[in-house]
N, C-alpha and C positions, 0 to 999 in steps of 0.2 A: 692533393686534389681539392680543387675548391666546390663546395655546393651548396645548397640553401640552409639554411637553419632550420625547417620543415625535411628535408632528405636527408639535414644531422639526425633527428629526432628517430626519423625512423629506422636508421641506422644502428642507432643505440639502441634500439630495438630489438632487434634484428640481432646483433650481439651478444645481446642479452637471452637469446633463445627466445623470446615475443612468437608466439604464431596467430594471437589472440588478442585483439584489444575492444572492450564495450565503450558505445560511446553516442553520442547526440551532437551534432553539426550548430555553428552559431557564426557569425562574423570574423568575431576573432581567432578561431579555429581555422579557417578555413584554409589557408594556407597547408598546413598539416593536413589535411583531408586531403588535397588537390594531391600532395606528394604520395598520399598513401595507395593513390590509384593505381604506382608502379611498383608497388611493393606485392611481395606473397605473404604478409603480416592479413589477416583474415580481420575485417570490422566486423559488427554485429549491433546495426543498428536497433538501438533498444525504445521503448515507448516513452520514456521518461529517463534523467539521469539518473536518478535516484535509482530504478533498476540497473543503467548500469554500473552504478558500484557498489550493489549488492550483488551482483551477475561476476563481476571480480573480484569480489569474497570472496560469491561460491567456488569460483575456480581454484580460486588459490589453495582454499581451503580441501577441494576435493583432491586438488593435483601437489600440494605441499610446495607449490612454483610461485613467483610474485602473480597476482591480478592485476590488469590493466584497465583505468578508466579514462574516458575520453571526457571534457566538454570545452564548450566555449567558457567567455565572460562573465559576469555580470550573473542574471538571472540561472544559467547551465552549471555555474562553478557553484552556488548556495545549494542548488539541488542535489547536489554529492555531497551535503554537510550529514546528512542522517547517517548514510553508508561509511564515508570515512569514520563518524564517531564510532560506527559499530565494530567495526575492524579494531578501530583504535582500542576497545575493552577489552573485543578479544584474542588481541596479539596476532593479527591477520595481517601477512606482506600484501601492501598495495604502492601500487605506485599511479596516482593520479596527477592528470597535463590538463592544465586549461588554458586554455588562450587567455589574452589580456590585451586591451587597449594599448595603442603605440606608445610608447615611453614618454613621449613629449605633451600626450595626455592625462595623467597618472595622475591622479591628485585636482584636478579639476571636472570633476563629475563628469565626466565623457557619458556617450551612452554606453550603454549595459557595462558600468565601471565599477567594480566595488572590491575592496580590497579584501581580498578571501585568504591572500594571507593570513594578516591579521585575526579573519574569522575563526581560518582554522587552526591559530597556533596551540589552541589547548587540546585539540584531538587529533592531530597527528604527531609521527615520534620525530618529522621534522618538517620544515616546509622551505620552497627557496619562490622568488622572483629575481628571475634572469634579465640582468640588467646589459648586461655586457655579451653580445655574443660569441665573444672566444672562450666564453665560461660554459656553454651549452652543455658542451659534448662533456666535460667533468661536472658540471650537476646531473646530469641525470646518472650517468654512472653512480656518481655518490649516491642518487636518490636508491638505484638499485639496492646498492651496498649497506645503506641503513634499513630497506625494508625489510633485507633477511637476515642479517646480522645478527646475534645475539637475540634480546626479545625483539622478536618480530612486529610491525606496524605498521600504518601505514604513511606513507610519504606524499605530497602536493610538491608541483612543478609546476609555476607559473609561468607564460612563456609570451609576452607581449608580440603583437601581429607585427612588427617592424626587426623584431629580435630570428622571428619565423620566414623571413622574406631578407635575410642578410646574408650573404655571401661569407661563405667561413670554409677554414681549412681543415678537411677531414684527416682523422687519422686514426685506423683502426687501435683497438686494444683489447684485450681478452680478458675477460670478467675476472675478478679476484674478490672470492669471500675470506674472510680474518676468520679464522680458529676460535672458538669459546678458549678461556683460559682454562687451566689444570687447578681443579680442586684444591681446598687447603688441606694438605695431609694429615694435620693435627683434628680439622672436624672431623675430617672422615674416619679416622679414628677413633671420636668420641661416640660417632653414631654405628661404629661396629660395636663397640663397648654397650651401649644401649639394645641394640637389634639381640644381641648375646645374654644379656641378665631380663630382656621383658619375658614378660607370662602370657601376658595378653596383646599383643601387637597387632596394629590392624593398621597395611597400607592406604593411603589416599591418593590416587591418579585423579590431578589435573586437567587442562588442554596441554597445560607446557608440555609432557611429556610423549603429547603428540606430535606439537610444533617441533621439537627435538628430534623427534624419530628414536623414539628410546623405550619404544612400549615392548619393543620384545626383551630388554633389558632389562627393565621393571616386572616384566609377567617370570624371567628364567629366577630372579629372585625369590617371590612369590613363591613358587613351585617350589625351588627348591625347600626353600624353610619353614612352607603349607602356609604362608601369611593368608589371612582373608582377608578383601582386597573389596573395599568401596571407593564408587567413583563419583566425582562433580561432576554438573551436568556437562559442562564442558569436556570432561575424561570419558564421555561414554565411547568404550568401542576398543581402549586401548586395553584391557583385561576381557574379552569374550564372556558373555553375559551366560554362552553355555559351560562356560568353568566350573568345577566344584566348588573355589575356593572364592567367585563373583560373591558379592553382596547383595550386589543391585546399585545404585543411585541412592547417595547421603542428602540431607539439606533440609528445606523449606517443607518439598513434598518428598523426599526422600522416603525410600522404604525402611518400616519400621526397625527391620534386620539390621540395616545398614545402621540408623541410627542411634540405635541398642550399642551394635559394637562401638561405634566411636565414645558414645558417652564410659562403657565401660573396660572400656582400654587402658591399657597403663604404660603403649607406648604408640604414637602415630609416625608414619614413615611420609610426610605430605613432599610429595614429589608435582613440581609441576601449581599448585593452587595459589588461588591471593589470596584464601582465607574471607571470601567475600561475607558480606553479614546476611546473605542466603543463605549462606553454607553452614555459618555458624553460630546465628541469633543470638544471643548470649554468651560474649564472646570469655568471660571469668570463668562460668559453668563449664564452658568448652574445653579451656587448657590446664580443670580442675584435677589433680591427681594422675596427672600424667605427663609424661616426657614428650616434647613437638620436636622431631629433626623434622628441618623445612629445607625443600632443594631447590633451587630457581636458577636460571640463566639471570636473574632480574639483581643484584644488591638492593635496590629500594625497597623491595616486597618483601624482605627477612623483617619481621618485629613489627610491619607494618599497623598490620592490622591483629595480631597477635602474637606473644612474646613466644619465640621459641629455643629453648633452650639450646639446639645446636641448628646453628646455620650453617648450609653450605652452596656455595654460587659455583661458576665456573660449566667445562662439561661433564653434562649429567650420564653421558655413555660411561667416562670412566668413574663416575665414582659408584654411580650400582657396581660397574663389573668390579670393583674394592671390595664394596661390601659383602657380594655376594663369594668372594674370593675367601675372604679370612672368617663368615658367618656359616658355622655349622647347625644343620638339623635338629629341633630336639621336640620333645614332648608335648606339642600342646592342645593332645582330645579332650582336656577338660577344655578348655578354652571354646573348644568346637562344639561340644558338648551344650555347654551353656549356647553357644548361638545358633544353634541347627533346633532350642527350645522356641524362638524367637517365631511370628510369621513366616511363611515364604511370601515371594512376591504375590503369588496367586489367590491368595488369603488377606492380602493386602490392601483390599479396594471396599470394605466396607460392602453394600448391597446395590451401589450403583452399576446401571445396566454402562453405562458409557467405555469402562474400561474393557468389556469385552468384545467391543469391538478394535480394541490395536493389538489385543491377543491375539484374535481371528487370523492376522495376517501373519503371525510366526510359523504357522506350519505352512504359508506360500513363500517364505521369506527366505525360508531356512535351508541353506546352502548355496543359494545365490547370488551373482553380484551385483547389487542393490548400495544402493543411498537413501537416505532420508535427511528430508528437509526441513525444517517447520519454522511456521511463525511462532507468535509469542502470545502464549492465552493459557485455558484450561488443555486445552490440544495437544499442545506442548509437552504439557507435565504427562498427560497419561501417555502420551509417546513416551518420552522419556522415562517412566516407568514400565513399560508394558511391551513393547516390542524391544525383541533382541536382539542387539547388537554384535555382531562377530569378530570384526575389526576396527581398526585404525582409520577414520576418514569416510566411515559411513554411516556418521551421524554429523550432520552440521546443523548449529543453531545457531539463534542470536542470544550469548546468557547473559554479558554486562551490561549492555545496551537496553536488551528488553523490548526490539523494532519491532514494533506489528509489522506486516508488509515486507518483511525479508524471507518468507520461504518459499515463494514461486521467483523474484527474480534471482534468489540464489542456489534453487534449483537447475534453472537456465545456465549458468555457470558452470554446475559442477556437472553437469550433462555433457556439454560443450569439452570440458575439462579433461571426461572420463568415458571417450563413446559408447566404448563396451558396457558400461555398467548401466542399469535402467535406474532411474531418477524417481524417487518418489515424494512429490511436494506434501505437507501435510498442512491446515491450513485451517482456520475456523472463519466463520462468511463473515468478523467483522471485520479482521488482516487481510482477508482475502480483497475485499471492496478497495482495500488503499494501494496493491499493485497486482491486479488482479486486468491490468490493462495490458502486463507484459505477455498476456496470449497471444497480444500480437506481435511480437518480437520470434514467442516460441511455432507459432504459426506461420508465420513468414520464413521464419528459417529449417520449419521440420523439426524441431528438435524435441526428440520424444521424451518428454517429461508428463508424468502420471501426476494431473492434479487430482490432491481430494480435501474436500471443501468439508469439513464436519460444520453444520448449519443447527444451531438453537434458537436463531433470530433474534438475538441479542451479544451482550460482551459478556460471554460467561464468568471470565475471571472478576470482572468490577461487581457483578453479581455476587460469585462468593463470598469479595472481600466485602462488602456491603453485606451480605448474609453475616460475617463473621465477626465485624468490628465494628459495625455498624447499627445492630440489632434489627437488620433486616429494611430497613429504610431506602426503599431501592432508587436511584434516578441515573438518567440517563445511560442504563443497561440493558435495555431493552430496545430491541430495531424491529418493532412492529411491521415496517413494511414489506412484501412481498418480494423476495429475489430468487430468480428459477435460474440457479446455477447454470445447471445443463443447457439449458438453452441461451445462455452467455459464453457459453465454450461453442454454441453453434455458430455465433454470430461470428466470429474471428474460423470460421472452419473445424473446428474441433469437435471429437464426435462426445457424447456423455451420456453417464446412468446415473441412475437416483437408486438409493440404496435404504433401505430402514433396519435389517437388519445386520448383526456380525456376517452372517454367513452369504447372506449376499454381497457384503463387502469383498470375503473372502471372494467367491466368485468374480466378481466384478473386475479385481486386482490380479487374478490369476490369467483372466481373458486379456487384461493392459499389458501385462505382461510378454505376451504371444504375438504385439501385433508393433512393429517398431515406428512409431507416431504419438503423437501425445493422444490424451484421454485426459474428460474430467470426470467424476467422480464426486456426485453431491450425497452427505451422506448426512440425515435427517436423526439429530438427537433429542434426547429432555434437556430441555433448558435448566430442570431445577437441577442435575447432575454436579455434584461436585467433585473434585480432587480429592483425595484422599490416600492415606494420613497427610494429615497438614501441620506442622509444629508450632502450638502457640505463641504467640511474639512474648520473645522476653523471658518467658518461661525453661530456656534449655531443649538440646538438640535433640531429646525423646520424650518431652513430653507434649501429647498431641492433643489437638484440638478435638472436642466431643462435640461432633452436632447432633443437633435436638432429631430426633425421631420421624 
């Protein structure tokens, strides 16, 4: 059957299980849009591209399925660069199409011509320009098949408007993902050998070993052998934060608990992590006196960034279910002993008022199916510290990347992704200002995502770090001028409260909750509020930063 190059596209789609693609309209796209009219593939016109491919993040990410983004040429294809990068850090299947100037244009400045290939060859895990249209229908499959494959990432498909308007011969085919390989026997034996003689063992969950789907494999381990179990920002959610044997969140602003154990451990089980220099500041201090088995889908990330004495790649379902196979039970309440001396989270936050308000929302939170979203700020971190996580995929951020501007369009996604579950964006006013436009995407289409805007009228985090490293020397941290949230959620139709305290927050989210439409939620903090414990640079993964009184 012969049909367009545009009705391939959506076919391979289609295929591929697609019910979903975000996306922004351009010239060279248009093809592809015109076909999409007779498709049941759902679009989701967004306000910007850049939303939509942080909208297929969020999805991918809420639903563990590839995200699709849409644009044109030229100016549409550069605006998916932030989103792809962000994916690209944090091992997110995407698979983004842009259109492209005719072929017999390429290379001579056409309008909106710019070669995005090229742009994005260092942040995605592959990229193609379809030159040939009998190649269509086998790149995009392939794009599929590298996005979820192994470590997951995202993919670019360039697809020039002459390529989209050619006559090709369809031929179904039925998706095939490749198996991770089988462990090397002889590690996994070394790191029973190790799990067996430590005293002090303390697990590290990753995102990998969410990407994976191996967090119940990871947590049956756990249990079994009592490990206490800290997580990267990325891993929140795959150990339930109401476990006995949770830590909390290790790192930068990691809890003191968490940090405590890693430094004095004498065996780490890092499943899933790149060992990022968030995680582990001081990277000699870090793998001082102690044994690293490191587990990845990745061979590049073994030794990358720290040497670990037993690596092991391949699938991660079998080699926990190894370890946990041949590793017996044994004794370690001292061990527990010494870290149940340590803070708890709740004790954790120094005297600032700011952290009591993401507590506030655990007892609305707590047992519900919920998500959380966030930008990237001070927000972030007490999120990440302070409301608990119960699962796998209900905590999405941006950690390698660092995207302000990614927790409302990637709320939208995971919304879209996961109807049942209510969406909760978390957001500080100055992320919020840079895609705080996609209201109108989430307005337009109903989709009930709970914004809430924590507003200090400045960039708290450049504040801190300026507080910290800076001796206080503040510039351009402060946004003086006056932005009334709420009535920016009106403008686009959205109804909103202003909130000053936890308990009115709590209130506030509790009523969001009850009513299936979005809400915003502007919630009025101290700007001089800081994060807290914060790990001095350089100094080792417990010892913390004292600020002045």
């Amino acid at each position: 059957m012969q049909i367009s190059g545009a009705q391939l596209i959506i076919k391979c789609l289609e295929e591929q299980g697609v019910n979903t693609v975000f996306g922004y309209p351009g010239g060279a796209i248009l093809p592809f849009y015109d076909a999409l009219r007779e498709s049941a593939v759902r679009h989701i016109l967004t306000a910007h591209e850049q939303g939509a491919a942080h909208a297929a993040d969020g999805y991918a990410r809420a639903s563990g399925n590839v995200g699709v983004c849409v644009a044109t040429s030229g100016p549409g294809a550069t605006n998916l660069v932030t989103g792809l990068a962000t994916a690209f850090m944090d091992s997110i299947p995407l698979v983004a199409i842009t259109g492209q100037v005719a072929i017999s244009m390429i290379g001579r400045d056409a309008f909106q011509e710019v070669d995005i290939t090229g742009i994005t060859m260092p942040i995605t895990k592959h990229n193609f320009l379809v030159k040939c249209p009998e190649q269509l229908a086998s790149t995009l499959r392939l794009a599929f098949q590298l996005a979820k494959t192994g470590r997951p990432g995202p993919v670019l498909v360039d697809i020039p408007r002459d390529v989209q308007t050619a006559m090709i011969e369809y031929l179904p085919e039925v998706p095939q993902l490749l198996e991770p390989e089988d462990p090397n026997a002889d590690q996994v034996q070394k790191a029973i050998d190790a799990v067996n003689a430590a005293e002090r063992p303390v697990m590290l969950i990753g995102g990998g070993v969410i990407n994976a789907n191996t967090e119940y494999e990871a947590m049956d381990l756990a249990e079994k052998l009592q490990i206490p179990v800290a997580n990267t920002l990325m891993g929140r959610g795959a150990c339930s934060d109401y476990r006995r044997i949770a830590l909390g969140m290790t790192g930068m602003h990691g809890h003191a608990k968490a940090n405590n154990a890693i430094k004095q451990a004498d065996l780490i089980l890092a499943f899933g992590s790149r060992f990022n220099d968030r995680l582990t500041d001081d990277a000699d201090s870090y793998v001082a006196h102690k044994t690293i088995v490191h587990m990845d889908i990745d061979p590049a990330e073994i030794d990358k960034n720290i040497y670990s004495e037993i690596g092991i790649t391949g699938d991660m379902k079998k080699s926990l279910h190894l370890i946990k196979e041949a590793c017996e039970p044994k004794d370690l309440s001292h061990w527990w002993k010494l870290i149940d001396s340590w803070p708890t989270w709740e004790n954790d936050t120094g005297d600032e008022e700011a952290p009591k308000f993401f507590q506030a929302l655990n007892s609305i939170l707590k047992g519900k199916d919920y998500i959380i979203t966030t930008d990237v700020g001070q927000h972030q971190m007490w999120a990440a510290q302070h409301i608990k996580i119960q699962f796998a995929r209900q905590w999405i951020t941006s950690g390698g990347l660092g995207t302000m501007g990614f927790g409302l369009p990637s709320a939208m996604g995971a919304q879209v992704a996961r109807p049942a579950s209510r969406v909760i964006s978390i957001s500080g006013d100055g992320g919020f200002k840079m895609t705080g436009s996609e209201l109108f995407t989430i307005a337009t289409n109903n989709i009930p995502v709970i914004s809430i805007v924590f507003n200090n009228s400045g960039l708290g985090m450049i504040r801190q770090l300026q507080t910290v490293l800076f001796n206080k020397r503040f510039m351009a941290c402060e946004c003086p001028g006056a932005v009334d949230f709420v009535k920016y959620g009106e403008a686009f139709g959205i109804s909103g409260t202003r909130v000053t305290t936890p308990e009115e927050l709590a209130e506030a989210v509790g009523l969001a909750l009850k009513e299936n439409k979005p809400h915003v939620i502007e919630v009025i903090i101290n700007a001089k509020d800081m994060v807290k414990p914060m790990v001095a640079s350089g100094k080792g993964i417990n010892s913390f930063v004292k600020f002045d009184a």
